[in-house]
N, C-alpha and C positions, 0 to 999 in steps of 0.2 A: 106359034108362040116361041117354037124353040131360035126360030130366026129371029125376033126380035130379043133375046136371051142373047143370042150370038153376035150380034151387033152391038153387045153391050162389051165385048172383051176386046182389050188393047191385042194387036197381033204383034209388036213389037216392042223390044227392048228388055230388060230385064224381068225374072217371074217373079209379081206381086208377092207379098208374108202374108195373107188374106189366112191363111191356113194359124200360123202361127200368132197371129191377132184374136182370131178366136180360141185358142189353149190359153192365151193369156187372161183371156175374159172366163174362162174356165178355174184358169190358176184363182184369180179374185173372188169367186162365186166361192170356191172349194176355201181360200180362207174365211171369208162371211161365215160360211158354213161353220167351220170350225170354232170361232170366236164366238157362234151363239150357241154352241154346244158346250163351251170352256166355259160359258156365262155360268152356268151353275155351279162350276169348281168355284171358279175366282171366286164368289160372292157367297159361297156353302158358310166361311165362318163368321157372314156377319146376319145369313138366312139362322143358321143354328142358332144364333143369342136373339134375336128379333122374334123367332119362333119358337125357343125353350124346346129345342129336342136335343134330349137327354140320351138317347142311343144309337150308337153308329147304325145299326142296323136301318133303321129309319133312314138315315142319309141316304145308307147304300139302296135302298128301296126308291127314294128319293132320284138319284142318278139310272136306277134300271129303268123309270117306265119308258125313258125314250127310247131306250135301247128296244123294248117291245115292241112298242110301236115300229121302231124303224126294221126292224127285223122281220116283224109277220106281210110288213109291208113287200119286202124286194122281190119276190118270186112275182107279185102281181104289176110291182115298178119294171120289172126285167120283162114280162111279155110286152107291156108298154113299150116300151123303149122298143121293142121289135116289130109293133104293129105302128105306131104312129109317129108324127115327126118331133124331133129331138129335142128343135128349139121350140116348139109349143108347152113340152114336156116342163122343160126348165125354167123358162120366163115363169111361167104360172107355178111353178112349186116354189120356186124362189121369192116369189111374190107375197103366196100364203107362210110361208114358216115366217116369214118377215111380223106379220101381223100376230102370228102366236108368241113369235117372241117379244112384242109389245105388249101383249095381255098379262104377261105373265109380271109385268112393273105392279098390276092390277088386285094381285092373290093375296088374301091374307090368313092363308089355309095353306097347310102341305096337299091335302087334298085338294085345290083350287089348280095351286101350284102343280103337280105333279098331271093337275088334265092340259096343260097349258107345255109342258113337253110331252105328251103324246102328242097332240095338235102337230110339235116341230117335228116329233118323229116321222107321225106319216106325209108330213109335204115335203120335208128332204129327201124322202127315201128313193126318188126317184132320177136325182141330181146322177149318180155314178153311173146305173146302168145308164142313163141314156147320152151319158159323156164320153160311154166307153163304143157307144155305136156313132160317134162323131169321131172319134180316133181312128174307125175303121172305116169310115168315109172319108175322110179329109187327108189321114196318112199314111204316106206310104210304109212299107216293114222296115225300112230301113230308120223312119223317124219313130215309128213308135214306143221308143225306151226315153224319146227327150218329151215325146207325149203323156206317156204314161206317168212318167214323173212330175210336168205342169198340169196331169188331171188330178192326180193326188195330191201331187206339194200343200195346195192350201190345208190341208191337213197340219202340217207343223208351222208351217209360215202363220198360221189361221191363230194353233194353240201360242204360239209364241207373242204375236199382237194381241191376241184378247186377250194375256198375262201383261202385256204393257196399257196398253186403251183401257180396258174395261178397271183396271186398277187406278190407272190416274182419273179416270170420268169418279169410280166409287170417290177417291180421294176430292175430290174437285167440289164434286156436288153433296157428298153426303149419305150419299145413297147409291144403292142396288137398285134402285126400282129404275131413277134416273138414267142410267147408264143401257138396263135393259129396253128401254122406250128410246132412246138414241141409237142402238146397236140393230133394232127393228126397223125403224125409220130407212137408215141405211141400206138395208136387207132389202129394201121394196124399190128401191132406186137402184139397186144394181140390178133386181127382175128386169126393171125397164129397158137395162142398156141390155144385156144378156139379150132381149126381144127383139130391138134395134137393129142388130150387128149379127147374131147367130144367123147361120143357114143349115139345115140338115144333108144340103147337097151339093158338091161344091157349083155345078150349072147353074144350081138357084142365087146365086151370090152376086150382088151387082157391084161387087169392087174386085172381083178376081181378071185378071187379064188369060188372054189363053195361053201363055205360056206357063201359067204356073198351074190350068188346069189340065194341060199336056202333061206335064210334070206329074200330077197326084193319079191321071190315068191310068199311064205309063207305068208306075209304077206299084196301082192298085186299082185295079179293071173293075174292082165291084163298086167303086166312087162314079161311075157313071150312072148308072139307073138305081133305081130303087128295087131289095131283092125279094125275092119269094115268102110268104107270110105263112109260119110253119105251125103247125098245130101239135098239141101236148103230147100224142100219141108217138110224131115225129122224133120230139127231141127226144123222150124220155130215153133211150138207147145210149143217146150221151150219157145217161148218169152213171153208167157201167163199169166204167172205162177207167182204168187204174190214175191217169191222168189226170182225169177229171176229181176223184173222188180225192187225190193226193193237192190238187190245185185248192180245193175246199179245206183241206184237213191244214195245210201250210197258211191258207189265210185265216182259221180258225186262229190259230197257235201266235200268228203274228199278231192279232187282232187285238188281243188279250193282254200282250206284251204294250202295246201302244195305247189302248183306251185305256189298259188300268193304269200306268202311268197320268197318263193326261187326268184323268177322272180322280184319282188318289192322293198327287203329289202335292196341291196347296194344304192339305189339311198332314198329309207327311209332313213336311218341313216345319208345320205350325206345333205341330205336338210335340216332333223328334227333335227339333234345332230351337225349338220358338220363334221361327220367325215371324215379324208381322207382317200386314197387307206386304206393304213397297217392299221386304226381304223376298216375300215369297213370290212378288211379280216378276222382279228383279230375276229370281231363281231360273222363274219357269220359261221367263224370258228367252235366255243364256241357254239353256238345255234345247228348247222348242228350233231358236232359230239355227245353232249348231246342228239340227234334223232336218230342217231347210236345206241348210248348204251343201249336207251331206245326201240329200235327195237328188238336186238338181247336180251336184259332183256325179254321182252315180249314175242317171241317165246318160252323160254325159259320155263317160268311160265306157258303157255297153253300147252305145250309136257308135262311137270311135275304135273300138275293137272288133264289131260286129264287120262294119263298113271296111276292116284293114283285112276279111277273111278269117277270121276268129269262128270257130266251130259252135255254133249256138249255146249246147249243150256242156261246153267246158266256161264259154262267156258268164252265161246264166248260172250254171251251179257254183261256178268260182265266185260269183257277186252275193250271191244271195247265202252262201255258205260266212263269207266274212261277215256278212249284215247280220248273220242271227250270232254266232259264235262271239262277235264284240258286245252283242246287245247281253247275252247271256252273264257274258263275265262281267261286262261294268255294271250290271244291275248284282249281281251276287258281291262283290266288292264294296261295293254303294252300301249294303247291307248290312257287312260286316264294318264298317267306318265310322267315326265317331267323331268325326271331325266336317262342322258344314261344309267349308270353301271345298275339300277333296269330296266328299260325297255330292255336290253341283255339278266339280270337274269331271266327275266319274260316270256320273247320268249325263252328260255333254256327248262325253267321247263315245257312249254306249249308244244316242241317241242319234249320234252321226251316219253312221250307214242303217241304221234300223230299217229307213223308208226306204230303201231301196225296192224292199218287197213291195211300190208299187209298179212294180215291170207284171206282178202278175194280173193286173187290168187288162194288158196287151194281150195276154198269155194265149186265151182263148182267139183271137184272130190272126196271132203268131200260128199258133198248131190248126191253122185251116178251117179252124169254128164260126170264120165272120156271119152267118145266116142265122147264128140263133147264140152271137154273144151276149148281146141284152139279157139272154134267159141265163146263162152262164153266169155272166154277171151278178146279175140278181140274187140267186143259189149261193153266191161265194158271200154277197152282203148278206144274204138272210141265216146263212149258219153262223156268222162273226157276230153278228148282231145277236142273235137270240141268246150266242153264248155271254156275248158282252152285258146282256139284259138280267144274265143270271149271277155272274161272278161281281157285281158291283157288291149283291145282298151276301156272296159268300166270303168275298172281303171285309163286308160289317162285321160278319158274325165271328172273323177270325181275330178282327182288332178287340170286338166285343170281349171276347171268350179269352186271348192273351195280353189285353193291355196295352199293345204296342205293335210296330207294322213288319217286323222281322221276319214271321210266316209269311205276312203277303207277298214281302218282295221275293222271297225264296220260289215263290208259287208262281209269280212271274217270270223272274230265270228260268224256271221248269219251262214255261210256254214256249220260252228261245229256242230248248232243247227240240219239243215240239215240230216247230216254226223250220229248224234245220232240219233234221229226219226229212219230213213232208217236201221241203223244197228240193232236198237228192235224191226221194224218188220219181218225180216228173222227167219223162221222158221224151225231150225236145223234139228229138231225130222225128217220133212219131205222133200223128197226124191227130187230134181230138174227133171223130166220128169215122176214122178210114174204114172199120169194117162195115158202119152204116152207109156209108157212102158208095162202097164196092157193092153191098147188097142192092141197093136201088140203083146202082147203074146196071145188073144184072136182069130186076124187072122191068127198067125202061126195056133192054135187048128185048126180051121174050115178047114185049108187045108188037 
Protein backbone atom coordinates (compact mmCIF):
# COMPACT_ATOMS: atom_id res chain seq x y z
CA UNK A 1 0.00 0.00 0.00
CA UNK A 2 2.63 2.39 0.96
CA UNK A 3 4.07 1.87 -2.78
CA UNK A 4 0.93 2.68 -4.27
CA UNK A 5 0.89 6.00 -1.68
CA UNK A 6 4.45 6.66 -3.12
CA UNK A 7 3.63 6.66 -6.63
CA UNK A 8 1.09 8.99 -5.88
CA UNK A 9 4.00 12.01 -5.14
CA UNK A 10 5.38 14.34 -7.93
CA UNK A 11 9.51 13.68 -7.27
CA UNK A 12 9.99 16.92 -9.02
CA UNK A 13 9.99 20.59 -9.05
CA UNK A 14 8.78 22.86 -6.54
CA UNK A 15 7.23 21.54 -2.77
CA UNK A 16 3.42 21.62 -2.88
CA UNK A 17 1.33 24.21 0.10
CA UNK A 18 -0.66 20.77 0.71
CA UNK A 19 0.33 21.67 4.51
CA UNK A 20 -0.76 25.28 4.34
CA UNK A 21 -4.12 24.52 2.44
CA UNK A 22 -5.16 22.66 5.28
CA UNK A 23 -4.33 25.47 8.20
CA UNK A 24 -6.34 27.56 5.85
CA UNK A 25 -9.26 25.16 5.85
CA UNK A 26 -8.56 25.24 9.70
CA UNK A 27 -8.37 29.11 9.76
CA UNK A 28 -12.34 28.76 8.14
CA UNK A 29 -13.50 26.05 10.41
CA UNK A 30 -12.01 28.19 13.55
CA UNK A 31 -14.06 31.30 12.07
CA UNK A 32 -17.43 29.22 11.56
CA UNK A 33 -16.64 28.22 14.97
CA UNK A 34 -16.46 31.57 16.26
CA UNK A 35 -19.37 33.15 14.43
CA UNK A 36 -21.76 30.50 15.86
CA UNK A 37 -20.54 31.11 19.17
CA UNK A 38 -20.85 35.26 18.76
CA UNK A 39 -24.45 34.03 17.38
CA UNK A 40 -25.52 34.62 20.92
CA UNK A 41 -23.84 37.96 21.61
CA UNK A 42 -24.87 39.58 18.31
CA UNK A 43 -28.66 38.51 18.79
CA UNK A 44 -28.58 38.57 23.02
CA UNK A 45 -30.59 42.21 22.66
CA UNK A 46 -33.23 41.20 20.34
CA UNK A 47 -33.30 37.32 22.31
CA UNK A 48 -33.68 39.68 25.73
CA UNK A 49 -36.96 41.77 24.30
CA UNK A 50 -38.43 38.59 22.36
CA UNK A 51 -37.89 36.68 25.72
CA UNK A 52 -38.63 39.39 28.43
CA UNK A 53 -35.54 38.60 30.66
CA UNK A 54 -35.32 41.12 32.92
CA UNK A 55 -31.76 40.17 34.69
CA UNK A 56 -28.41 40.21 33.60
CA UNK A 57 -27.78 37.28 35.53
CA UNK A 58 -29.90 35.03 33.38
CA UNK A 59 -28.15 36.29 30.17
CA UNK A 60 -24.89 35.51 31.73
CA UNK A 61 -26.23 32.10 32.65
CA UNK A 62 -27.48 32.04 29.34
CA UNK A 63 -23.82 32.59 27.67
CA UNK A 64 -22.14 30.02 30.56
CA UNK A 65 -23.88 26.81 29.50
CA UNK A 66 -21.68 26.37 26.35
CA UNK A 67 -18.89 27.19 28.06
CA UNK A 68 -19.77 24.00 30.42
CA UNK A 69 -20.28 21.94 28.05
CA UNK A 70 -17.38 22.85 26.05
CA UNK A 71 -15.04 22.70 29.08
CA UNK A 72 -16.03 19.38 30.87
CA UNK A 73 -15.87 18.26 27.34
CA UNK A 74 -11.65 18.97 26.50
CA UNK A 75 -9.77 16.51 28.70
CA UNK A 76 -12.07 13.66 26.86
CA UNK A 77 -11.79 15.81 23.17
CA UNK A 78 -7.80 15.93 24.08
CA UNK A 79 -7.30 12.01 24.61
CA UNK A 80 -9.28 11.89 21.44
CA UNK A 81 -7.33 13.72 19.51
CA UNK A 82 -4.33 11.45 20.77
CA UNK A 83 -5.97 8.18 20.11
CA UNK A 84 -7.84 8.63 16.87
CA UNK A 85 -7.50 10.30 13.43
CA UNK A 86 -7.85 14.15 13.41
CA UNK A 87 -9.72 14.56 10.41
CA UNK A 88 -12.54 12.05 11.36
CA UNK A 89 -12.48 14.07 14.69
CA UNK A 90 -13.29 17.28 12.95
CA UNK A 91 -15.47 16.64 9.84
CA UNK A 92 -18.03 15.00 12.24
CA UNK A 93 -17.81 17.69 15.06
CA UNK A 94 -18.07 20.25 12.54
CA UNK A 95 -20.89 18.67 11.09
CA UNK A 96 -22.89 18.18 14.53
CA UNK A 97 -22.58 21.77 16.12
CA UNK A 98 -23.67 22.82 12.52
CA UNK A 99 -27.08 21.25 13.35
CA UNK A 100 -27.36 22.41 16.90
CA UNK A 101 -26.70 25.65 15.79
CA UNK A 102 -29.87 25.40 13.44
CA UNK A 103 -32.04 24.03 16.29
CA UNK A 104 -31.40 26.68 18.25
CA UNK A 105 -33.59 29.17 15.25
CA UNK A 106 -36.27 26.51 16.78
CA UNK A 107 -36.36 27.56 20.87
CA UNK A 108 -38.70 29.44 22.34
CA UNK A 109 -37.62 28.82 25.84
CA UNK A 110 -34.15 30.16 27.56
CA UNK A 111 -34.38 26.71 28.64
CA UNK A 112 -34.77 25.19 25.07
CA UNK A 113 -32.24 27.67 24.11
CA UNK A 114 -29.60 27.17 26.42
CA UNK A 115 -29.87 22.88 25.74
CA UNK A 116 -29.14 23.92 22.16
CA UNK A 117 -25.53 25.55 23.18
CA UNK A 118 -24.67 22.73 25.24
CA UNK A 119 -25.49 20.51 22.11
CA UNK A 120 -22.61 23.46 20.26
CA UNK A 121 -20.39 23.07 23.26
CA UNK A 122 -19.85 19.47 23.34
CA UNK A 123 -19.35 19.00 19.35
CA UNK A 124 -16.87 22.02 19.04
CA UNK A 125 -14.95 21.01 21.92
CA UNK A 126 -12.95 18.75 19.96
CA UNK A 127 -12.09 21.13 16.82
CA UNK A 128 -8.54 22.60 18.86
CA UNK A 129 -7.21 19.73 20.40
CA UNK A 130 -7.37 17.79 17.47
CA UNK A 131 -5.96 20.81 15.19
CA UNK A 132 -3.27 21.18 17.53
CA UNK A 133 -2.25 17.36 16.70
CA UNK A 134 -2.26 18.32 12.89
CA UNK A 135 0.18 21.36 13.70
CA UNK A 136 2.40 18.64 15.03
CA UNK A 137 2.04 16.51 12.10
CA UNK A 138 2.10 18.64 9.31
CA UNK A 139 4.64 21.41 10.69
CA UNK A 140 7.65 21.83 10.98
CA UNK A 141 9.02 24.02 14.46
CA UNK A 142 10.07 26.33 12.60
CA UNK A 143 6.31 27.09 10.89
CA UNK A 144 4.52 26.48 13.86
CA UNK A 145 3.95 30.25 15.13
CA UNK A 146 2.27 30.99 11.43
CA UNK A 147 0.29 27.79 12.44
CA UNK A 148 -0.56 28.37 15.59
CA UNK A 149 -1.91 31.51 14.66
CA UNK A 150 -4.12 30.27 11.36
CA UNK A 151 -5.29 27.48 14.01
CA UNK A 152 -6.62 30.19 16.24
CA UNK A 153 -7.05 33.22 14.02
CA UNK A 154 -10.78 32.15 13.22
CA UNK A 155 -11.25 33.13 16.74
CA UNK A 156 -11.28 36.95 15.96
CA UNK A 157 -11.53 36.84 12.21
CA UNK A 158 -14.74 34.34 13.21
CA UNK A 159 -16.00 37.21 16.16
CA UNK A 160 -15.34 40.03 13.74
CA UNK A 161 -17.60 38.38 10.52
CA UNK A 162 -20.43 37.09 12.82
CA UNK A 163 -20.60 41.04 14.05
CA UNK A 164 -20.82 41.90 10.19
CA UNK A 165 -22.94 38.60 8.59
CA UNK A 166 -24.99 37.72 11.48
CA UNK A 167 -26.02 41.61 11.84
CA UNK A 168 -26.77 42.33 8.27
CA UNK A 169 -28.66 38.55 7.87
CA UNK A 170 -30.71 39.89 11.56
CA UNK A 171 -31.12 43.27 9.57
CA UNK A 172 -32.15 41.69 6.26
CA UNK A 173 -34.57 39.17 7.25
CA UNK A 174 -35.85 40.14 10.52
CA UNK A 175 -34.93 37.79 12.50
CA UNK A 176 -32.47 35.91 14.83
CA UNK A 177 -33.94 32.67 14.19
CA UNK A 178 -33.09 33.28 10.37
CA UNK A 179 -29.72 34.15 10.45
CA UNK A 180 -29.06 31.21 13.01
CA UNK A 181 -30.60 28.29 10.44
CA UNK A 182 -28.28 30.04 7.60
CA UNK A 183 -25.08 30.31 9.78
CA UNK A 184 -25.94 26.24 10.65
CA UNK A 185 -26.53 25.32 7.16
CA UNK A 186 -22.96 26.76 6.45
CA UNK A 187 -21.49 24.93 9.39
CA UNK A 188 -22.33 21.56 7.79
CA UNK A 189 -20.83 22.39 4.31
CA UNK A 190 -17.70 23.42 5.58
CA UNK A 191 -17.72 19.55 7.87
CA UNK A 192 -17.88 18.47 4.33
CA UNK A 193 -15.00 20.15 2.78
CA UNK A 194 -12.91 19.88 6.12
CA UNK A 195 -13.60 15.77 5.26
CA UNK A 196 -12.78 16.15 1.66
CA UNK A 197 -9.37 17.76 1.90
CA UNK A 198 -8.07 16.96 5.58
CA UNK A 199 -5.36 14.24 6.02
CA UNK A 200 -4.23 13.32 9.64
CA UNK A 201 -0.74 12.36 7.94
CA UNK A 202 1.05 14.03 5.69
CA UNK A 203 1.78 10.20 3.53
CA UNK A 204 -2.00 9.95 3.66
CA UNK A 205 -2.53 13.06 1.37
CA UNK A 206 -3.06 12.55 -2.30
CA UNK A 207 -1.96 16.02 -3.42
CA UNK A 208 1.29 16.42 -1.56
CA UNK A 209 4.24 15.77 -3.78
CA UNK A 210 7.47 14.42 -2.16
CA UNK A 211 9.24 17.23 -1.93
CA UNK A 212 7.17 19.03 0.35
CA UNK A 213 6.88 15.67 2.30
CA UNK A 214 10.84 15.61 2.50
CA UNK A 215 10.38 19.03 3.66
CA UNK A 216 7.78 18.27 6.82
CA UNK A 217 10.05 15.12 7.61
CA UNK A 218 13.06 16.64 7.66
CA UNK A 219 12.10 18.88 9.64
CA UNK A 220 9.59 16.96 11.95
CA UNK A 221 10.46 13.13 12.23
CA UNK A 222 7.34 12.36 14.08
CA UNK A 223 5.03 13.41 10.85
CA UNK A 224 6.04 10.16 9.39
CA UNK A 225 4.21 7.34 11.39
CA UNK A 226 1.71 7.43 13.74
CA UNK A 227 2.98 7.78 17.54
CA UNK A 228 2.62 5.67 20.67
CA UNK A 229 -0.89 5.73 22.31
CA UNK A 230 -0.18 6.87 26.10
CA UNK A 231 -2.27 5.98 28.84
CA UNK A 232 -3.67 8.37 31.87
CA UNK A 233 -1.11 7.03 34.30
CA UNK A 234 1.69 7.98 31.64
CA UNK A 235 0.78 11.60 31.23
CA UNK A 236 -0.29 12.44 34.54
CA UNK A 237 3.53 13.32 35.45
CA UNK A 238 3.18 16.16 32.86
CA UNK A 239 0.78 17.99 35.12
CA UNK A 240 3.64 18.60 37.63
CA UNK A 241 5.71 20.56 35.83
CA UNK A 242 6.00 24.34 36.51
CA UNK A 243 5.54 24.72 32.78
CA UNK A 244 2.86 22.96 32.23
CA UNK A 245 0.81 24.24 35.30
CA UNK A 246 2.02 28.02 34.11
CA UNK A 247 0.89 27.21 30.27
CA UNK A 248 -2.60 26.50 31.87
CA UNK A 249 -2.66 29.45 34.49
CA UNK A 250 -1.56 32.04 31.25
CA UNK A 251 -4.29 30.52 29.05
CA UNK A 252 -6.77 30.61 31.96
CA UNK A 253 -5.98 34.57 32.40
CA UNK A 254 -5.93 35.06 28.50
CA UNK A 255 -9.09 33.29 28.09
CA UNK A 256 -11.13 35.53 30.13
CA UNK A 257 -9.60 38.59 28.69
CA UNK A 258 -10.83 37.50 25.16
CA UNK A 259 -14.34 35.67 25.77
CA UNK A 260 -15.43 38.13 28.13
CA UNK A 261 -14.84 40.67 25.71
CA UNK A 262 -16.33 38.80 22.83
CA UNK A 263 -19.40 37.56 25.07
CA UNK A 264 -19.88 41.21 26.82
CA UNK A 265 -19.21 43.89 24.28
CA UNK A 266 -22.67 43.99 22.20
CA UNK A 267 -24.76 44.47 25.19
CA UNK A 268 -21.57 47.02 26.51
CA UNK A 269 -21.87 49.34 23.80
CA UNK A 270 -25.86 49.05 23.82
CA UNK A 271 -26.24 50.12 27.37
CA UNK A 272 -22.92 52.34 27.82
CA UNK A 273 -22.84 54.29 24.27
CA UNK A 274 -26.46 53.15 23.09
CA UNK A 275 -25.65 51.75 20.28
CA UNK A 276 -27.90 50.01 17.99
CA UNK A 277 -27.79 46.59 16.14
CA UNK A 278 -25.59 48.15 12.86
CA UNK A 279 -23.37 50.61 15.62
CA UNK A 280 -22.63 47.84 17.64
CA UNK A 281 -21.75 45.25 14.51
CA UNK A 282 -20.09 48.02 13.02
CA UNK A 283 -18.10 48.36 16.61
CA UNK A 284 -17.37 44.65 17.08
CA UNK A 285 -16.41 44.48 13.59
CA UNK A 286 -13.46 47.11 13.71
CA UNK A 287 -12.07 45.62 17.25
CA UNK A 288 -12.49 41.76 16.21
CA UNK A 289 -10.73 42.22 12.64
CA UNK A 290 -7.89 44.66 14.10
CA UNK A 291 -7.36 41.02 16.51
CA UNK A 292 -7.14 39.31 13.23
CA UNK A 293 -4.43 41.42 11.75
CA UNK A 294 -2.69 41.52 14.83
CA UNK A 295 -2.70 37.69 15.16
CA UNK A 296 -1.61 36.75 11.77
CA UNK A 297 1.22 40.10 12.23
CA UNK A 298 2.35 38.18 15.24
CA UNK A 299 2.91 34.79 14.00
CA UNK A 300 4.41 36.25 11.49
CA UNK A 301 7.25 38.21 13.52
CA UNK A 302 7.86 35.09 15.82
CA UNK A 303 8.67 32.52 12.44
CA UNK A 304 10.80 35.61 11.23
CA UNK A 305 12.81 36.19 14.33
CA UNK A 306 12.77 32.68 15.36
CA UNK A 307 14.14 31.58 11.82
CA UNK A 308 16.86 34.82 12.02
CA UNK A 309 18.43 32.83 15.46
CA UNK A 310 16.25 34.80 18.00
CA UNK A 311 16.48 32.82 21.43
CA UNK A 312 13.07 31.18 22.01
CA UNK A 313 12.72 32.32 25.30
CA UNK A 314 13.45 36.26 24.74
CA UNK A 315 11.20 35.77 21.22
CA UNK A 316 8.24 34.27 23.06
CA UNK A 317 8.33 36.27 26.43
CA UNK A 318 9.15 39.55 24.40
CA UNK A 319 5.66 38.82 22.16
CA UNK A 320 3.56 37.61 24.63
CA UNK A 321 4.62 40.17 27.33
CA UNK A 322 3.59 43.17 24.77
CA UNK A 323 0.19 41.17 24.00
CA UNK A 324 -0.96 41.05 27.51
CA UNK A 325 0.57 44.55 28.73
CA UNK A 326 -1.40 46.41 25.45
CA UNK A 327 -4.40 44.35 26.10
CA UNK A 328 -4.36 45.34 29.93
CA UNK A 329 -4.07 49.10 29.40
CA UNK A 330 -6.43 49.57 26.47
CA UNK A 331 -8.99 47.64 28.28
CA UNK A 332 -8.41 49.79 31.69
CA UNK A 333 -8.37 53.11 29.39
CA UNK A 334 -11.48 51.90 27.47
CA UNK A 335 -13.05 52.05 30.93
CA UNK A 336 -12.22 55.05 32.15
CA UNK A 337 -13.59 56.76 28.53
CA UNK A 338 -16.59 58.34 27.94
CA UNK A 339 -16.46 58.94 24.67
CA UNK A 340 -17.54 55.96 21.83
CA UNK A 341 -15.24 56.59 18.64
CA UNK A 342 -11.96 56.55 21.45
CA UNK A 343 -13.23 53.66 23.65
CA UNK A 344 -13.79 51.40 19.84
CA UNK A 345 -10.15 52.91 19.13
CA UNK A 346 -8.96 51.71 22.28
CA UNK A 347 -10.45 48.14 22.34
CA UNK A 348 -8.90 48.02 18.61
CA UNK A 349 -5.48 48.75 19.70
CA UNK A 350 -5.89 46.53 22.88
CA UNK A 351 -7.22 43.90 20.80
CA UNK A 352 -4.37 43.88 18.23
CA UNK A 353 -1.69 41.86 19.77
CA UNK A 354 -4.07 40.00 22.40
CA UNK A 355 -4.03 36.77 20.09
CA UNK A 356 -0.99 36.46 19.93
CA UNK A 357 -1.27 34.05 22.95
CA UNK A 358 -2.25 31.62 20.30
CA UNK A 359 1.58 30.62 19.97
CA UNK A 360 0.64 28.81 23.28
CA UNK A 361 -1.23 25.92 21.07
CA UNK A 362 2.28 25.27 19.65
CA UNK A 363 3.76 25.39 23.13
CA UNK A 364 3.35 21.94 24.13
CA UNK A 365 5.13 20.46 20.85
CA UNK A 366 7.61 23.40 20.90
CA UNK A 367 8.77 22.13 24.62
CA UNK A 368 9.07 18.36 23.23
CA UNK A 369 5.33 17.22 24.30
CA UNK A 370 4.29 16.29 20.81
CA UNK A 371 3.00 12.49 22.11
CA UNK A 372 0.53 13.58 24.41
CA UNK A 373 -0.25 17.38 23.05
CA UNK A 374 -3.89 16.50 22.43
CA UNK A 375 -4.03 15.82 26.21
CA UNK A 376 -2.08 19.12 26.92
CA UNK A 377 -4.27 20.65 24.72
CA UNK A 378 -7.34 19.65 26.07
CA UNK A 379 -6.24 20.50 30.00
CA UNK A 380 -5.46 24.08 28.65
CA UNK A 381 -9.20 24.27 26.80
CA UNK A 382 -10.86 22.51 29.78
CA UNK A 383 -9.55 25.06 32.54
CA UNK A 384 -10.30 28.32 30.16
CA UNK A 385 -13.46 26.91 29.38
CA UNK A 386 -14.75 26.00 32.74
CA UNK A 387 -13.49 29.43 33.95
CA UNK A 388 -15.19 31.05 30.99
CA UNK A 389 -18.41 29.02 32.09
CA UNK A 390 -18.32 30.73 35.34
CA UNK A 391 -17.30 34.35 35.00
CA UNK A 392 -20.14 35.08 32.15
CA UNK A 393 -22.73 34.45 35.65
CA UNK A 394 -20.15 36.61 37.75
CA UNK A 395 -20.20 39.26 35.09
CA UNK A 396 -24.15 39.29 35.40
CA UNK A 397 -24.09 39.55 38.77
CA UNK A 398 -21.51 42.41 38.86
CA UNK A 399 -23.60 44.44 36.15
CA UNK A 400 -26.65 43.30 38.25
CA UNK A 401 -25.34 44.48 41.57
CA UNK A 402 -23.47 47.99 40.06
CA UNK A 403 -25.72 49.07 37.40
CA UNK A 404 -23.09 49.35 34.82
CA UNK A 405 -19.85 47.51 33.24
CA UNK A 406 -17.00 49.50 34.90
CA UNK A 407 -16.27 46.55 37.49
CA UNK A 408 -16.33 44.10 34.67
CA UNK A 409 -14.02 45.65 32.57
CA UNK A 410 -11.55 46.41 35.51
CA UNK A 411 -11.83 42.46 36.22
CA UNK A 412 -10.81 42.07 32.77
CA UNK A 413 -7.62 44.17 32.83
CA UNK A 414 -6.87 42.25 36.04
CA UNK A 415 -7.03 38.88 33.76
CA UNK A 416 -4.18 40.76 31.41
CA UNK A 417 -2.21 41.22 34.55
CA UNK A 418 -2.89 37.40 35.02
CA UNK A 419 -2.30 36.34 31.36
CA UNK A 420 1.49 38.34 31.78
CA UNK A 421 2.68 36.86 35.09
CA UNK A 422 1.83 33.22 33.71
CA UNK A 423 3.25 33.90 30.21
CA UNK A 424 7.11 35.01 31.99
CA UNK A 425 7.10 32.20 34.06
CA UNK A 426 7.10 29.37 31.26
CA UNK A 427 10.30 28.25 30.75
CA UNK A 428 11.23 27.79 27.02
CA UNK A 429 14.88 26.57 27.32
CA UNK A 430 13.12 23.61 29.12
CA UNK A 431 11.63 20.46 27.86
CA UNK A 432 7.71 19.70 29.06
CA UNK A 433 8.13 15.96 30.57
CA UNK A 434 12.38 15.82 30.47
CA UNK A 435 12.39 14.48 33.95
CA UNK A 436 9.58 11.78 32.71
CA UNK A 437 11.32 11.28 29.89
CA UNK A 438 14.87 10.69 31.59
CA UNK A 439 13.02 8.33 34.01
CA UNK A 440 11.66 5.87 31.39
CA UNK A 441 14.84 6.08 29.42
CA UNK A 442 16.42 4.82 32.61
CA UNK A 443 13.83 1.76 32.96
CA UNK A 444 14.02 0.96 29.18
CA UNK A 445 18.35 0.59 30.21
CA UNK A 446 17.53 -1.72 33.30
CA UNK A 447 15.49 -4.07 31.13
Amino acid sequence: MSNNITNNYSNYGKPTNVRWRIFLILLLLGAINYMDRTSLAIAMPHIVQEFNIQDAVVVGLLHSTFFWAYALMQLPSGVMADRFKARIIIAWATIIWGMFQALGALCHTTALLALTRVGLGISESPIMPAGAKLMGTWLTPTERGRGSMLLDGGAALGTAMGAIVLTWLIAVFGSWRMAFIIAGVATVLAGLLAYWYIRTYPHEHPKINQAELDHIVAGNPSAAVAGKKYTFAEIKPYFKQRNTLALIGGWICYSTVFYGLMTWLPLYFQKTYGFDIKSMGGAMAIIFLCCFAGQLTGGYIMDRWRNSGGDTNKVLHTMLAISAITAGAGIFLCANSTNPVMAVILLAVAMFPLRWASVYWSIPSLLGAQKVAGTLCGAMNFSSNLSAAIIPIFIGFLVQVTGNYYAAMMFFAAAAVGYLLCSLAINFDKKIGSEQMSLEAEVEAAR
